[in-house]
C-alpha positions in Angstrom: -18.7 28.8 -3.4 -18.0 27.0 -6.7 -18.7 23.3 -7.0 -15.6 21.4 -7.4 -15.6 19.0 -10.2 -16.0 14.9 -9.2 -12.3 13.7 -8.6 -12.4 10.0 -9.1 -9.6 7.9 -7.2 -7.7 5.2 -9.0 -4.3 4.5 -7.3 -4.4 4.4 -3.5 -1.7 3.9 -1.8 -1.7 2.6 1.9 0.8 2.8 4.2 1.7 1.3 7.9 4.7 0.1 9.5 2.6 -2.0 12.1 3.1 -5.2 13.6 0.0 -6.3 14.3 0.7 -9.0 16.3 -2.4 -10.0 18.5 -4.7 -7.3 17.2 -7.1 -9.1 15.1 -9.3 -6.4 14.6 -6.3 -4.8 12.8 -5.8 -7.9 10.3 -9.1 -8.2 9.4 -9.7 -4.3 8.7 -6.4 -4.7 6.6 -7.6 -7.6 4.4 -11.2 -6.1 4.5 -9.6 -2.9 2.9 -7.5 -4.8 -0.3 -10.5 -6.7 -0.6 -12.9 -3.6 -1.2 -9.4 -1.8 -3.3 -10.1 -4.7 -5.5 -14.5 -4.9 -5.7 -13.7 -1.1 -6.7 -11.3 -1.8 -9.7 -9.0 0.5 -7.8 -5.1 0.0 -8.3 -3.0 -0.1 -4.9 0.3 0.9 -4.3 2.4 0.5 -0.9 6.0 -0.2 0.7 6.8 -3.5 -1.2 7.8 -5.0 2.2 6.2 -8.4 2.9 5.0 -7.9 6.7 3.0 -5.7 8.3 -0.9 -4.2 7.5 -0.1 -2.9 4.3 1.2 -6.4 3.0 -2.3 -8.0 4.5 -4.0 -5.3 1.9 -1.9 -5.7 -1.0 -2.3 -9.8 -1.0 -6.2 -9.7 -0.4 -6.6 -6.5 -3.6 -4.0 -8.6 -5.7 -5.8 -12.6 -4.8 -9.5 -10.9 -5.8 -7.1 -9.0 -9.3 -6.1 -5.6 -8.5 -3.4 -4.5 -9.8 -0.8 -3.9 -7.0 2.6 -2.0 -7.1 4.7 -2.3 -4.5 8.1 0.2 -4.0 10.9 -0.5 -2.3 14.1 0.6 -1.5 17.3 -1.2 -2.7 18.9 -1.5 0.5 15.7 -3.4 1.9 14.9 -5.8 -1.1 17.2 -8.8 0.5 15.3 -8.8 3.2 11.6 -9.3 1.4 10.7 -12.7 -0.4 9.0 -12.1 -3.8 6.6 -8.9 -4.4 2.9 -9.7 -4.7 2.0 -8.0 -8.3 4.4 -5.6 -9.9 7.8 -4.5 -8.1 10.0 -1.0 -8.5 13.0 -1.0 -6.7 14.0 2.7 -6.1 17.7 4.2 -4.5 16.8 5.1 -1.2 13.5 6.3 1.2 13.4 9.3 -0.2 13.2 7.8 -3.8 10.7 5.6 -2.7 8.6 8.6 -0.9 9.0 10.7 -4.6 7.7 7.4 -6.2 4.8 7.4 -4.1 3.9 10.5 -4.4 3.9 10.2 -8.4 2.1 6.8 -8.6 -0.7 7.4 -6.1 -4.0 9.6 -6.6 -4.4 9.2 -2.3 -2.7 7.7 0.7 -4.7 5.2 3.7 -2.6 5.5 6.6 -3.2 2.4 8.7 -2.0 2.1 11.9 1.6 2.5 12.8 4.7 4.5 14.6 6.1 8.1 13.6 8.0 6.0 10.7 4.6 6.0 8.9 4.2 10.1 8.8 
């Protein structure tokens, strides 16, 4: 078998559509996570949306300087307050699915509902 050359990871992208509610564990794993994004000089994308386990990661990776990107469709932006670090607006889910695609090197799933596959 041929040895496969060292890939190295810049842009993750993390995704979740989970209300943590009262799972802690979940919270801290989250912020955990954007924290060690950050201590790796990794770039994080995600959603854009400003509740949930992926906005946990995105505020501790941007608070500790990683560059953060958050994508979100248009029809949802009235309903988020301001992004934390850089924004893109996109059409539709689809748009914003094709975005993610072309902006991230790999995905986290977190935990979530059907919505998140």
């Amino acid at each position: 078998m041929a040895a496969t050359p060292n890939r190295q990871f810049k842009n993750i992208c993390v995704l979740s559509r989970f209300n943590y509610g009262k799972h802690k564990e979940f919270v801290e794993a989250a912020i955990n996570l954007g924290r060690s994004i950050a201590e790796r000089k990794l770039h994080l994308v995600y959603g854009g949306g400003n509740r949930g386990l992926p906005k946990l990661v995105s505020e501790a990776a941007f608070i500790r300087g990683s560059q953060v990107l958050g994508i979100i469709p248009r029809a949802l932006k009235p309903l988020t307050d301001s992004p934390t670090g850089e924004e893109l607006v996109v059409s539709g889910m689809q748009g914003r699915i094709t975005e993610m695609l072309n902006h991230a090197d790999t995905f986290i799933f977190l935990p979530g509902d059907l919505a998140t596959l």
